[in-house]
N, C-alpha and C positions, 0 to 999 in steps of 0.2 A: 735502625729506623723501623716505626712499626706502619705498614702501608696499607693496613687495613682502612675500607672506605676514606683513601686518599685519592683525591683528584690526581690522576697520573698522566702525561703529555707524551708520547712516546716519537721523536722526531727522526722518519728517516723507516723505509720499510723496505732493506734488506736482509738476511736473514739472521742480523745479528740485533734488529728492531724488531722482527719478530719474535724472536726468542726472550726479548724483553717484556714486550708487549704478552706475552700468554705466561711468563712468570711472573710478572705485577698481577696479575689474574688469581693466579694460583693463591696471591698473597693477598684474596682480598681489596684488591685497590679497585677502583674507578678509573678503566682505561681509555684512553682518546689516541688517534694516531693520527702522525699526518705526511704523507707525499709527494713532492711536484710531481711526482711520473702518473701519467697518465691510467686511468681504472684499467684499462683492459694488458697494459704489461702488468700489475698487480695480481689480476683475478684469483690467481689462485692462493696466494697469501694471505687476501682478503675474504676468501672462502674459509681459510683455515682460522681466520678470527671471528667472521660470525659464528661459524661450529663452535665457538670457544666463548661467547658471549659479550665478544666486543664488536658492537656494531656502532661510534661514535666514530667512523674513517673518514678522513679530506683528502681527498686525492685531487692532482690537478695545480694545484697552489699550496701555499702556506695562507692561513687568515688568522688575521689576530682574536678571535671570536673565539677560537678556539683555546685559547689560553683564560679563557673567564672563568673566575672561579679554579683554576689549576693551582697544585702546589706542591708539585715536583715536575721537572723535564727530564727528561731521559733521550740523549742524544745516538746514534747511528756512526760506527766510523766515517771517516772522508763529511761528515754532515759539519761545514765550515763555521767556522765561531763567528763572520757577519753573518752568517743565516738570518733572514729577514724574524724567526720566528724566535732565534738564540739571543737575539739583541732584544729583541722586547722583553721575554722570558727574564735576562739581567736586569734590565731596566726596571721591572717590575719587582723586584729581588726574589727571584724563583731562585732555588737551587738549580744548577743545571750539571747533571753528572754522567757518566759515560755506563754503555752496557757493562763493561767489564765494573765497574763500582756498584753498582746495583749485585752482580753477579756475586762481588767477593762480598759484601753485606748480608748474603746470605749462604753463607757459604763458611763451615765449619774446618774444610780440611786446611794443611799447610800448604801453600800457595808455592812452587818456585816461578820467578816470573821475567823473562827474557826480552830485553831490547837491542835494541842498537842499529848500523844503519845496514849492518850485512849480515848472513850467517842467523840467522834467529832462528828459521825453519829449520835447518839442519842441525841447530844447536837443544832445539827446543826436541825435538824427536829422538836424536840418542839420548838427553836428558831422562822423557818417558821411558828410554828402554833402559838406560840403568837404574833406573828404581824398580822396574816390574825386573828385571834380574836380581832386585835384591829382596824380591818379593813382596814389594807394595802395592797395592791397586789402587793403577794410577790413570789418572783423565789428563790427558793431553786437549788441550782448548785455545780458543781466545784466533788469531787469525790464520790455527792450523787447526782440523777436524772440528769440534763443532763450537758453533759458540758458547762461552761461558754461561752465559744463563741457563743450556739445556741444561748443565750435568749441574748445577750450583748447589742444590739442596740433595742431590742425589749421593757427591763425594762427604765420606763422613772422617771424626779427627784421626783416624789411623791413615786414611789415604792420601794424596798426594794430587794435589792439580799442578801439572805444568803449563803453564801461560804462558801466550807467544802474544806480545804485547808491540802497537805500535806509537808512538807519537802520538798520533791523531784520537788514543781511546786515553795515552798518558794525559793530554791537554787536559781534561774535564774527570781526572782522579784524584779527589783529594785527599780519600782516606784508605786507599790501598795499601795495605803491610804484608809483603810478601816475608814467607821465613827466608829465603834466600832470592834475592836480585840480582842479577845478570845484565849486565852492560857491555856488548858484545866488542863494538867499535863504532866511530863518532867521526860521521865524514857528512859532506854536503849532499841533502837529500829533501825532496818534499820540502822546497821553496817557493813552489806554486802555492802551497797551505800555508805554511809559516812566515809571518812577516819577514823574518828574515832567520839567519842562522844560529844565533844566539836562540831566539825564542823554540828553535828545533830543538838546540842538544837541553835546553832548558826543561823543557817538556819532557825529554827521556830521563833528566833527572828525577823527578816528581816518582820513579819505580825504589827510589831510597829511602824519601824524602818522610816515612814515615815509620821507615826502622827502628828498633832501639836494640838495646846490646844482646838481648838474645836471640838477633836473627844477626845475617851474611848479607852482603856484598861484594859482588866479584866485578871488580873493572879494570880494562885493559891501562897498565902502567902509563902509555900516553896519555889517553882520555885523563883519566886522573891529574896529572900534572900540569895540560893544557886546559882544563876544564871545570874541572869539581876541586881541585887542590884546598880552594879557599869556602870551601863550604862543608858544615857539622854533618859528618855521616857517625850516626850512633852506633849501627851496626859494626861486628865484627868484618874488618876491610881484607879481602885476598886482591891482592894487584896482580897479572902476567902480562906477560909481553914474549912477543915474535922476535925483539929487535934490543932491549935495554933488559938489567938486572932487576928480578919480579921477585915474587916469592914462590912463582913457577914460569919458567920462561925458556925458550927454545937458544942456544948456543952452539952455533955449526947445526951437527944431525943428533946432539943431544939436548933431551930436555931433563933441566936443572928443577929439582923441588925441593926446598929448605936447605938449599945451598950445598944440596947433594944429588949426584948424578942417578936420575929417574930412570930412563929410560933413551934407548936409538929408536931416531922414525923409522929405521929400519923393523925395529919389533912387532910394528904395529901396522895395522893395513889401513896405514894412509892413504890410500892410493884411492879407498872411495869415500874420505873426507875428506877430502879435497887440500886442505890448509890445516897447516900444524896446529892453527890459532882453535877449530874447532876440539881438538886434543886437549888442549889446555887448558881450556875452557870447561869441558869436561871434568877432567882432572882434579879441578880445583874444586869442583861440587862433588866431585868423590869425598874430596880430604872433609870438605865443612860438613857432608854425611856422616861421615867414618862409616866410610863405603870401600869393600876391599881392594885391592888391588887388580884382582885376580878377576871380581864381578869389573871392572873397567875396563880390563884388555878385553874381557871375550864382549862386552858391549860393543868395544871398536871394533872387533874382529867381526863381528856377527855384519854390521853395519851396512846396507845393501846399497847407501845414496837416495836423493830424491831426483825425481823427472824434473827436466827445464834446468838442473842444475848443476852445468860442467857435466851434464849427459851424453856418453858415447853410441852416438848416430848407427854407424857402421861404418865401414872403411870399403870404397870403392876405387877401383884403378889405382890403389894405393893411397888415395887421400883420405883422412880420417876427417868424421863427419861429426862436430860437437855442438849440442843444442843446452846454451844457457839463456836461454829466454828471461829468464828470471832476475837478471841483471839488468835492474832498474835504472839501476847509478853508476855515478865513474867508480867508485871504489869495489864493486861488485866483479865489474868488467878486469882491473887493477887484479884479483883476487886469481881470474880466471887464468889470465896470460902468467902468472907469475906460477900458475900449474901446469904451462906448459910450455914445454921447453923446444919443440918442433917450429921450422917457420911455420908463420903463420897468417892468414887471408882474415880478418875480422871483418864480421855485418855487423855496421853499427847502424845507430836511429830508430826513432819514432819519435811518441809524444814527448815534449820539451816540459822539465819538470822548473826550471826557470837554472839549469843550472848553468855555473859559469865554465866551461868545455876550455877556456882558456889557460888555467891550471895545467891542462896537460901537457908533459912535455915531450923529448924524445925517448928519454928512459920509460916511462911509462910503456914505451910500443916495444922492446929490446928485441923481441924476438917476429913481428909484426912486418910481415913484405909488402902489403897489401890491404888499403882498408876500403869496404866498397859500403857505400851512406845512401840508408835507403831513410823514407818516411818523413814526415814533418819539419824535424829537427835537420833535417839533410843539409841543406845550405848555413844554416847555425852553424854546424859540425865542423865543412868543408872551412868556412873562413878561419876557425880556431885553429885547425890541424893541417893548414896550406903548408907544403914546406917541410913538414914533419915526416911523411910516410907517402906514398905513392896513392892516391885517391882515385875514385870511380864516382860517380853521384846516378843512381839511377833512382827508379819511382815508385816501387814497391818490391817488398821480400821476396817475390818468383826472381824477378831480375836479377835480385842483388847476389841470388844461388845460383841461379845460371852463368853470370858473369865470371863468378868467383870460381867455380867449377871449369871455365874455361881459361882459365890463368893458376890454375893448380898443379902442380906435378907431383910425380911419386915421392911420401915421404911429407908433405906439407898437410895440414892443418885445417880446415875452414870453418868457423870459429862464431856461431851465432851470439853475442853477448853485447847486446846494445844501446846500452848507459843511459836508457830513456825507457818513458812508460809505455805501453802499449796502443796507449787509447786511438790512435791515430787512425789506423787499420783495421786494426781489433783488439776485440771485449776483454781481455786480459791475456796476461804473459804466456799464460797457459792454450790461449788458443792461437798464439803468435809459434810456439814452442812445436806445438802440434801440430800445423801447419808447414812449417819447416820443415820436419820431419816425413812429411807426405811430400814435401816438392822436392827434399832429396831422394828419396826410394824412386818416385816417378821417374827424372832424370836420369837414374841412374841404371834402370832397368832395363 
């Protein structure tokens, strides 16, 4: 699409709307932005667009006034498809597409592009490092380091963007063609956003949905069977699995590739990937590379882990201190305990993403002594899990560490991963994560 002197609508100014907003710039367009948050938490974003020549900003509200005469929208993660301004926009028949579509529009290199409801981040960054081990310069973007639009016109066709794509930028991509797609895993998430669960895993299909046979597709042999089975994937299809027969897949402590014996998790330092599944996953974007072997292990080998994520605290009086803040969802938290094998004291709660907590059963907890529910979701929690594991309900995360520290002994666990969003208490997982981590040090000093 050519954007030059195009009326451009840019909905939503954080900094993945910004990054929109001053590459429609770049490209010649007619830019307009617009807000609810108040001018003075903006200012300085809005500083960095008048420097830039876009002074048509609404902050404060949405107004339909501002769609006059517009003829693209360009929407903001998390920015909800009844948006007061997204439904006009449709009604009107604007196009409305997401920063990551604009981004890959202009954007020459081959794309690999990561979904799913776990594991993205972690998948999406040794991805980045085994391409730059195999000597490509490569941009890691999209909702890990920076947004897609800075580097968009900067990555050229020898390089390599790895996209770390969620849901909510899939809803509103309709012409994204990644060379290789990534479907990590397909569990209940971001029910608050999507009418319901159907239109969730729906939406993380749309990262295939414009494949053709000379690109890849890797999705976890579930997901597949329960989900996409009955729908045209053009691309070349890789299936794995943790659990059934894949065309790479974990059985006992070996992983099986072309129905010959790959590799023991012993080989490989698992131990700060957390999950074989992130392995495998790997693996499989080796093979659709014809990426060696050899650059795969020292990728895993090299592999440091991310913060918030099955991060080891420190170990006080004996009790090991783990911060997965990051663990938005049940399946997240599911991922964590199944990495550890010590009893274990779980802080679970916060913000309630509408899921249904009643799914859980006793195997879910196997190794679980103690579960202390802090934040919002707290009484939600406690009635799903009456019965299941010995409970605590207290009112915020100082508590819920204090408690749990006093119900700890030597040898046991205390296990931050709490299958809800942050927004309760605080501004994201990262400052939930962070925090933890300074009320354990405090207490324990």
């Amino acid at each position: 699409m050519d954007f030059k002197f195009k009326n451009c609508l840019v909905i939503g100014l954080g900094e993945s709307g910004l990054s929109a907003a001053l590459l429609l710039k770049k490209l010649g367009a007619n830019v307009r932005v617009s807000d609810s948050s108040k001018a003075d938490d903006l200012r300085t974003k809005i500083r960095i667009l008048h420097n830039n020549g876009i002074n048509q900003i609404e902050t404060d509200k949405h107004s339909k006034a501002i769609l006059d005469k517009c003829e693209i929208v360009i929407v903001s993660p998390g920015i909800h498809m009844d948006n007061f301004l997204v439904v006009a926009a449709k009604a009107m028949g604007l196009p409305v597409i997401s920063e990551i579509e604009l981004g890959y529009m202009c954007c020459e290199a081959p794309i690999i592009a990561i979904t799913g409801t776990n594991g993205k981040t972690t998948t999406a960054s040794l991805s980045a490092s085994l391409l730059r081990n195999s000597g490509y310069n490569t941009f890691l973007c999209g909702n890990i380091g920076k947004p897609f639009c800075d580097i968009a016109q900067e990555a050229k066709k020898n390089d390599y963007v790895v996209l770390e794509v969620s849901s909510f930028q899939l809803l509103t991509s309709d012409k994204l063609k990644p060379k290789v797609s990534m479907m990590l895993n397909i569990d209940q998430d971001h029910l608050d956003y999507h009418a319901d669960f159907r239109e969730y895993y729906m939406a993380k299909a749309k990262i295939f949905q414009e494949q053709d046979e000379a690109d890849f597709c890797i999705l976890r042999k579930e997901d597949y069977d329960n989900y996409f089975n009955g729908m045209k994937i053009e691309a070349q299809l890789a299936v794995v699995s943790q659990e059934v027969t894949a065309d790479i897949y974990l059985k006992g402590q070996d992983i099986i590739k072309n129905n010959k014996k790959f590799c023991k998790l012993s080989e490989i330092n698992i131990a700060n990937i957390k999950v074989a599944e992130n392995f495998i996953f790997l693996a499989a974007l080796a093979r659709c590379l014809n990426i060696s072997d050899d650059i795969l292990f020292k990728t895993v080998r090299d592999f440091k882990g991310l913060a918030h994520r099955i991060e080891k605290v420190g170990i006080y009086n004996g009790v090991l201190y783990v911060n997965d803040s990051k663990a938005t969802n049940v399946s997240a938290t599911r991922q964590a305990l199944k990495a550890i094998a010590e009893p274990t004291i779980l802080l679970a709660g916060g913000f309630d993403k509408k899921t249904d907590f009643k799914t859980l059963t006793p195997d879910f907890f196997k190794n679980v002594k103690l579960i202390v529910l802090a934040g919002e979701a707290r009484h939600k929690l406690r009635e799903a899990l009456e019965g299941i594991k010995p409970l605590k309900v207290v009112e915020s995360l100082r508590e819920a560490v204090i408690y749990a520290r006093s119900q700890a002994v030597k040898g046991d666990v205390i296990l931050l991963s709490p299958m809800c969003a942050s927004f309760d208490e605080f501004s994201s997982y990262k400052e939930r994560g962070e925090t933890f981590i300074k009320i354990v040090k405090e207490i324990n000093s």
